[in-house]
TORNU-988297 format. One record per residue (C-alpha): residue number from 1; x, y, z. Coordinates in steps of 0.2 Angstrom, whole numbers. Example, Ala and Ser with C-alpha at 12.3 -4.5 7.8 and 13.67 -1.06 7.14 Angstrom:
residues 2
[1, [62, -22, 39]]
[2, [68, -5, 36]]
This chain:
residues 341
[1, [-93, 210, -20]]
[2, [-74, 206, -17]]
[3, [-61, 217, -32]]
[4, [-55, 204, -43]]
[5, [-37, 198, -38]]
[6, [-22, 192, -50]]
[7, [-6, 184, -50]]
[8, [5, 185, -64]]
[9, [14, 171, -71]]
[10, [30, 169, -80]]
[11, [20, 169, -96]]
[12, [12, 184, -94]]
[13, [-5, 177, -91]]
[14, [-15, 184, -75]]
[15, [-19, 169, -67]]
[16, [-37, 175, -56]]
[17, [-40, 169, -37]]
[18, [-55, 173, -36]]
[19, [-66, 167, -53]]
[20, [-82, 161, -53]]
[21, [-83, 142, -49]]
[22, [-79, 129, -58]]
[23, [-91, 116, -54]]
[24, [-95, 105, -70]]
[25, [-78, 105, -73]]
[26, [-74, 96, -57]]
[27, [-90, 88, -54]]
[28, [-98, 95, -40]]
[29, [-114, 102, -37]]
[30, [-110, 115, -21]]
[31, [-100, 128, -27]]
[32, [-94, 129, -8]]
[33, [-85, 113, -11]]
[34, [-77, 118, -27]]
[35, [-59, 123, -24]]
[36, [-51, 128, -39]]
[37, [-54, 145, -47]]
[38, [-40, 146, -64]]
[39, [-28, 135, -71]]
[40, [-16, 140, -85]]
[41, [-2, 128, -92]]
[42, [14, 137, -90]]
[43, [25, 124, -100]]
[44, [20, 107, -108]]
[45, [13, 97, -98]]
[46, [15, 109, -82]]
[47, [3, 120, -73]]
[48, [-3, 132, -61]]
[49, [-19, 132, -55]]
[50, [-26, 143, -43]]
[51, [-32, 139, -26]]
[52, [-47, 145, -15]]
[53, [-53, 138, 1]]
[54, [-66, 143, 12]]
[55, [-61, 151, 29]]
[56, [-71, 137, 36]]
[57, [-77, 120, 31]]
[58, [-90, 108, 36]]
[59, [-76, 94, 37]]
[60, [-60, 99, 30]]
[61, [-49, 110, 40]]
[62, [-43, 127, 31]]
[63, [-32, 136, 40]]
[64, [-15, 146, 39]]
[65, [-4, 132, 41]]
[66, [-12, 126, 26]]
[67, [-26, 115, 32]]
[68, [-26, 96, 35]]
[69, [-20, 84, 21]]
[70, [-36, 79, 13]]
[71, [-41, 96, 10]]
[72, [-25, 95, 1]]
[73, [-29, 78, -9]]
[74, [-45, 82, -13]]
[75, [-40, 99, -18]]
[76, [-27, 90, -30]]
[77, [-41, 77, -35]]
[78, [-52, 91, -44]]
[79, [-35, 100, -52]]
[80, [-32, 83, -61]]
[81, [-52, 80, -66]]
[82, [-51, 100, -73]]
[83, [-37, 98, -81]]
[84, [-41, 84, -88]]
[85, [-58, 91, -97]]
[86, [-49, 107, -98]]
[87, [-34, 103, -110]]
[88, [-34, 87, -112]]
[89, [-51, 85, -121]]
[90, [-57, 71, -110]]
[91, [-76, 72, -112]]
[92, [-88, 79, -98]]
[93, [-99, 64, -97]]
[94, [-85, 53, -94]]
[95, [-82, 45, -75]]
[96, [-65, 47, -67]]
[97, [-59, 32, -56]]
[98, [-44, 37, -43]]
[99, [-31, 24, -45]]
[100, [-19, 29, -32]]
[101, [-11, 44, -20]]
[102, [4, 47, -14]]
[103, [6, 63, -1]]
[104, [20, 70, 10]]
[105, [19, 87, 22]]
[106, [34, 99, 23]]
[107, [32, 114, 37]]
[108, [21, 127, 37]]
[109, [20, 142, 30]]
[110, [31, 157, 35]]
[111, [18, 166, 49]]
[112, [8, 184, 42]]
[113, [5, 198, 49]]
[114, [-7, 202, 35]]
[115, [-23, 197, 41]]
[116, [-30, 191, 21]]
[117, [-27, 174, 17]]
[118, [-12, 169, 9]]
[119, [-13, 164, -9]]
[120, [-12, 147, -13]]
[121, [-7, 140, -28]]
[122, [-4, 121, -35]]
[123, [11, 118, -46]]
[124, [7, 105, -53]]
[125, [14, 93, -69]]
[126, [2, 80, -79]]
[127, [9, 64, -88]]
[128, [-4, 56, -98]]
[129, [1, 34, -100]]
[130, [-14, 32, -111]]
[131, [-27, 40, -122]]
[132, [-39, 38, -133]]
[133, [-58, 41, -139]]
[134, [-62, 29, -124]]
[135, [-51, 31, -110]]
[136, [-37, 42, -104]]
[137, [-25, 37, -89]]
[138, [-15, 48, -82]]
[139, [-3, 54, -67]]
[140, [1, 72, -58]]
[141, [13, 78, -47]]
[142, [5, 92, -36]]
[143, [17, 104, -24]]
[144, [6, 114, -14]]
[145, [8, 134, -12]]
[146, [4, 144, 2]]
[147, [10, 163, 3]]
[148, [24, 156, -11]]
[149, [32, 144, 1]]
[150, [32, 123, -4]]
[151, [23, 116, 11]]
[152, [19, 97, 4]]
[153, [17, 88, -10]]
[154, [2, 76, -20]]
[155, [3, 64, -31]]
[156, [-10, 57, -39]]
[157, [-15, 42, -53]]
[158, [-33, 42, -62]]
[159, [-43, 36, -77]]
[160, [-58, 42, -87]]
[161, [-68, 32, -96]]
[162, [-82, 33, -106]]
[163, [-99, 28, -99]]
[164, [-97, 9, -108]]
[165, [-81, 7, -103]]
[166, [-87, 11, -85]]
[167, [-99, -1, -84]]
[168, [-88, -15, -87]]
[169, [-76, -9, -75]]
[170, [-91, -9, -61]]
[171, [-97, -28, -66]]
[172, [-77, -37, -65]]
[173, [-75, -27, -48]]
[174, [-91, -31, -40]]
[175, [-94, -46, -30]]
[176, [-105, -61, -41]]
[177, [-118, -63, -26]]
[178, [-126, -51, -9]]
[179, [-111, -49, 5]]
[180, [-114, -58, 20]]
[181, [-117, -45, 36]]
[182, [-98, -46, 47]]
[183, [-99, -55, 64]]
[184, [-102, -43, 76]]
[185, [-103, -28, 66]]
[186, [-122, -26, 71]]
[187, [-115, -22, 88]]
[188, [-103, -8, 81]]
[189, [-103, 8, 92]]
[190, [-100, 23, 83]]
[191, [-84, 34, 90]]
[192, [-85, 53, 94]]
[193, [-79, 66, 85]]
[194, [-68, 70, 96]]
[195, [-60, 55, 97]]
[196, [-58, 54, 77]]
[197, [-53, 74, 76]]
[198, [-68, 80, 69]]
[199, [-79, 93, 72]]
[200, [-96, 85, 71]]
[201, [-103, 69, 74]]
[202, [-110, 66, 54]]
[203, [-92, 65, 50]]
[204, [-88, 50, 57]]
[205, [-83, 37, 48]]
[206, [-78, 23, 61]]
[207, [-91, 13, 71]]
[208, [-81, 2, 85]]
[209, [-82, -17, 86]]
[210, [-76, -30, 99]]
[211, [-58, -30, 89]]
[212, [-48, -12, 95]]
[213, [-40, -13, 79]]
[214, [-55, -15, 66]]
[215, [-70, -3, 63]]
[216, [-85, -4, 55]]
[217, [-87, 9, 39]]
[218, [-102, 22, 44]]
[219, [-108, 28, 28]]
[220, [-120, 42, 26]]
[221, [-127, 44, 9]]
[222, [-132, 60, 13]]
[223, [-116, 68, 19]]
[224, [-115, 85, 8]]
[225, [-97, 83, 5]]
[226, [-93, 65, 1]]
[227, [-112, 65, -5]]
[228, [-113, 80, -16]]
[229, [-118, 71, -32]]
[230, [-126, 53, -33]]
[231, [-112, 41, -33]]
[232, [-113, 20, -37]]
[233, [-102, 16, -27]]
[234, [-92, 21, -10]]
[235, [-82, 38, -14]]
[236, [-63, 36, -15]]
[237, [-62, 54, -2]]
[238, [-73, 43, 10]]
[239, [-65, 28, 9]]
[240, [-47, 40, 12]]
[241, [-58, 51, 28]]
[242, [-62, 32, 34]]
[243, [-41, 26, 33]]
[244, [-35, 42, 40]]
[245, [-47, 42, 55]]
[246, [-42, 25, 59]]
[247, [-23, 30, 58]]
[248, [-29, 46, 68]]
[249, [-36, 33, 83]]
[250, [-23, 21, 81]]
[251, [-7, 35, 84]]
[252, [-19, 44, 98]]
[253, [-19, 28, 108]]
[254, [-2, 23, 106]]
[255, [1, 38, 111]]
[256, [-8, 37, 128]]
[257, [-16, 49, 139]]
[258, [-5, 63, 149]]
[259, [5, 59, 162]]
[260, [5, 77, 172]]
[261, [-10, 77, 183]]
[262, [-23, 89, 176]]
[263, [-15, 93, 162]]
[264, [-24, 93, 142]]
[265, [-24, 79, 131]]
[266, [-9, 81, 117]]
[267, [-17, 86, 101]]
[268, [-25, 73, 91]]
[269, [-14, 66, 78]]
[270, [-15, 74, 63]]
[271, [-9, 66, 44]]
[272, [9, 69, 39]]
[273, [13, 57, 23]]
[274, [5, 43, 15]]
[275, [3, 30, 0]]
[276, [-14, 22, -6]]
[277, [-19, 10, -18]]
[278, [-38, 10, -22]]
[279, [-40, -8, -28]]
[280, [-59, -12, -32]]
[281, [-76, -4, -29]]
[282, [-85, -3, -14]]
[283, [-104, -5, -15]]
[284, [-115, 6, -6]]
[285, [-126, -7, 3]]
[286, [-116, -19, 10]]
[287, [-105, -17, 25]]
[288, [-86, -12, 27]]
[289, [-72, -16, 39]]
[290, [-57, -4, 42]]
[291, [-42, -12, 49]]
[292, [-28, -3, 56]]
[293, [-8, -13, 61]]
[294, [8, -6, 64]]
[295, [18, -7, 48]]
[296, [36, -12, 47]]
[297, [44, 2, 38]]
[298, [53, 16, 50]]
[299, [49, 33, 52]]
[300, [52, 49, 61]]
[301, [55, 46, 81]]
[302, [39, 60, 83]]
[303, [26, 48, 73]]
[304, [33, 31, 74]]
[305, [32, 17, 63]]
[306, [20, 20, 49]]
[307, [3, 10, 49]]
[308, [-5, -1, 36]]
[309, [-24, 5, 36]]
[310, [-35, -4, 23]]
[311, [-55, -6, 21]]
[312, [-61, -23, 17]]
[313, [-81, -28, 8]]
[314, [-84, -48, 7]]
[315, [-68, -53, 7]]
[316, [-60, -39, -5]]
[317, [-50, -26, -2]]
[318, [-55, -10, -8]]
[319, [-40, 2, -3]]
[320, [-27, 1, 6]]
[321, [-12, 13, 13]]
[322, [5, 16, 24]]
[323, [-2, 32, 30]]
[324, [10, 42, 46]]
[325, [3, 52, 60]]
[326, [10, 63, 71]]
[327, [9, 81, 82]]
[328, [8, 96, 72]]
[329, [22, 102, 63]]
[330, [31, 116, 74]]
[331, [38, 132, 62]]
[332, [57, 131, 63]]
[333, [67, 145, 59]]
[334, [74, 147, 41]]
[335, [90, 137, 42]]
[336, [81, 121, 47]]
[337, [77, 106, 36]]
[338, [61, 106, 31]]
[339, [61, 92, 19]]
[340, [44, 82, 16]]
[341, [45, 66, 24]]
């Protein structure tokens, strides 16, 4: 058994990294996909809530740099539903529905020679737009931790509702009759997971049709990370995984391939700053297209312009984002700008 670690905050609370799992209070069933280990409010309305991630992942990409951006969001996605049990008295039995997201990557953390992980640590504050016995909606501002240094930041916009109120929300954002099957999407052929920057092939999301900028949503019920509990309808993360893979494949072939002869192909594009509106449900049995076009806003020279990603069932969007690729961030040395973008 690994000693029991502690940070002490400013108000005198030993804030512990490496506590038994939360699961209930963030709604999953594998304690290896529960991220969170303590939480303490530090100020009205603020907190800091310890952070602990696997060394590896079956999809999400820990690392010393801090790991990809949706191992950040989802991260920041179970801090605001154990928070909002936790302090805010939002009933366990109530569903949460993710509203929206908006995240941004600074630089990486300062390099270690200490071969432990660096501690990572969410500060995080919660504004609450509504409540009662019913419903509670809410918004958070995350800045990510790692080693004590900012390196991005989350925002994120929820409700909970009791089990009633649910149900009517699932009936006025369903379709009134069975979605018709999209042209072509029985010819759909799934991509690699090279191609998409996974690691293995159950994580792809995106199945390619006659159009190179459309995919067709592959959907696994049984994948044990967007499939750890039973779901009604089509995960918010899979929907995100499914829009940042298409973004991924989108900056990878703008990109091209290498021009020196026998040289590797440039790192796949990873996520660097976004904005997403989740604007209906998606049902589990009827199909999905992803689209992907070049936005018109302007962004750094290394990612170019942003893209406009959405997923569409029967007609009806169901999210859509301005989400930015581009390379790695490089480290810099400590005079250099390292403002999140």
């Amino acid at each position: 058994m690994r000693p029991r670690t502690t940070r002490t905050l400013p108000t005198g609370r030993d804030l512990a990294s490496d506590a038994g799992a939360l699961r209930a209070t963030v709604h999953k069933r594998a304690a290896s996909e529960v991220f969170l280990t303590d939480a303490v409010e530090v100020a009205d309305g603020r907190f800091s809530v310890a952070v602990r991630w696997p060394r590896e992942h079956g999809l999400y990409r820990p690392g010393p740099d801090g790991g990809d951006l949706l191992l950040w969001i989802e991260t920041v996605r179970q801090a605001g539903i154990h928070l909002s049990h936790r302090f805010y008295g939002v009933p366990m039995h109530h569903p949460f529905v993710l509203a929206g997201l908006t995240f941004a990557a600074g630089l990486p953390p300062a390099p270690s020679r200490d071969a432990r992980p660096a501690p990572v640590t969410l500060d995080i504050v919660v504004r609450r737009e509504a409540q009662d016995a019913r419903r509670t909606a809410a918004s958070a501002e995350a800045v990510l931790r790692v080693g004590g240094r900012d390196v991005g930041r989350v925002g994120l916009r929820w409700q909970a509702v009791d089990p009633a109120r649910y149900a009517v929300l699932r009936r006025r954002n369903s379709p009134p009759k069975p979605i018709a099957a999209v042209p072509g999407g029985a010819d759909a052929v799934p991509l690699t997971a090279r191609a998409v920057g996974r690691a293995q092939e159950r994580d792809v999301m995106l199945a390619a049709t006659r159009d190179d900028a459309t995919w067709m949503l592959r959907l696994d019920t049984s994948h044990p990370v967007f499939f750890d509990h039973a779901c009604d309808h089509i995960p918010g993360m899979a929907l995100l995984e499914a829009l940042s893979q298409a973004a991924g494949v989108t900056a990878a072939r703008r990109a091209g391939p290498p021009t020196a002869h026998g040289t590797d192909p440039a790192p796949h594009p990873v996520l660097r700053s976004g904005t997403v509106a989740f604007e209906a449900f998606g049902e589990l049995d009827a199909p999905v297209t992803v689209t992907a076009r070049t936005g018109s806003g302007q962004a750094p020279a290394e990612g170019g312009p942003a893209l406009c990603v959405s997923a569409v069932q029967g007609g009806r969007t169901l999210v859509r984002a301005d989400l930015l690729c581009g390379p790695a961030p490089r480290r810099t040395g400590a005079g250099d700008a390292g403002a999140c973008r």
